[in-house]
N, C-alpha and C positions, 0 to 999 in steps of 0.2 A: 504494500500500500504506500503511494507515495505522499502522503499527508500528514504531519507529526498529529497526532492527537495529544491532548491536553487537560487534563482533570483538575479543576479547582476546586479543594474540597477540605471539610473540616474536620475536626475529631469529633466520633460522638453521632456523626451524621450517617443514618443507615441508607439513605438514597445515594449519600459519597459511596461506601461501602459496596454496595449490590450495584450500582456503574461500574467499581471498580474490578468486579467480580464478573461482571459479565462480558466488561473488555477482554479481562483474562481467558474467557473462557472462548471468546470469538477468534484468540490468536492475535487480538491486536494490539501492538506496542504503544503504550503511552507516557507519560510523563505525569506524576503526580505535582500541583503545589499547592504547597499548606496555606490555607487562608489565615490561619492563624498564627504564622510567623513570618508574611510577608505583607506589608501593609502597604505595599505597592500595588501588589495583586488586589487587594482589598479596593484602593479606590479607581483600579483600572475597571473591577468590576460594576462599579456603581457606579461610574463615569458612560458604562454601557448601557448600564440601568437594571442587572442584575441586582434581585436580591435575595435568592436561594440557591442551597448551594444542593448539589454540585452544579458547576459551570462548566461548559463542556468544548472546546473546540476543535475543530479539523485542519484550522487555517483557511478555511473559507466557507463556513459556519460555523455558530455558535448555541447554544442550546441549554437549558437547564431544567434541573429535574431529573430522576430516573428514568430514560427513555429508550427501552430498549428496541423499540424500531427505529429511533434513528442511528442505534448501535447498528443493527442487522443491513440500515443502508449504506455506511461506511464499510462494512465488509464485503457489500458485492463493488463497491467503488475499482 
């Protein structure tokens, strides 16, 4: 897949957790960052107008929430 994915997400948050799970489980490489130790992330997300986490991107979309059909669309990508 030529697209870095991207997980912003927090501690504690089971919608981060089961994203992160079902990335894993889809084969797809991502990148986690902590919302809660980077407070850049923090207001680039709210700067987007996110305010649930996880935050999700491909580099040329963005998505938030547990969504695993837009997981499933990244994998036929």
């Amino acid at each position: 897949m030529g697209a870095q994915v991207v997980v912003y997400a927090q501690g504690g948050c089971q919608a981060c957790r089961l994203t992160q799970r079902a990335l894993e489980r889809a084969g797809v490489e991502y990148e986690v960052v902590d919302l809660e130790a980077s407070a850049a992330a923090r207001e680039l997300l709210l700067a987007l107008e996110f305010t649930a986490a996880p935050v999700v991107t491909t580099g040329r979309e963005w998505w938030s929430g547990f969504r695993p059909d837009r997981i499933k669309e990244i994998t036929r990508a």
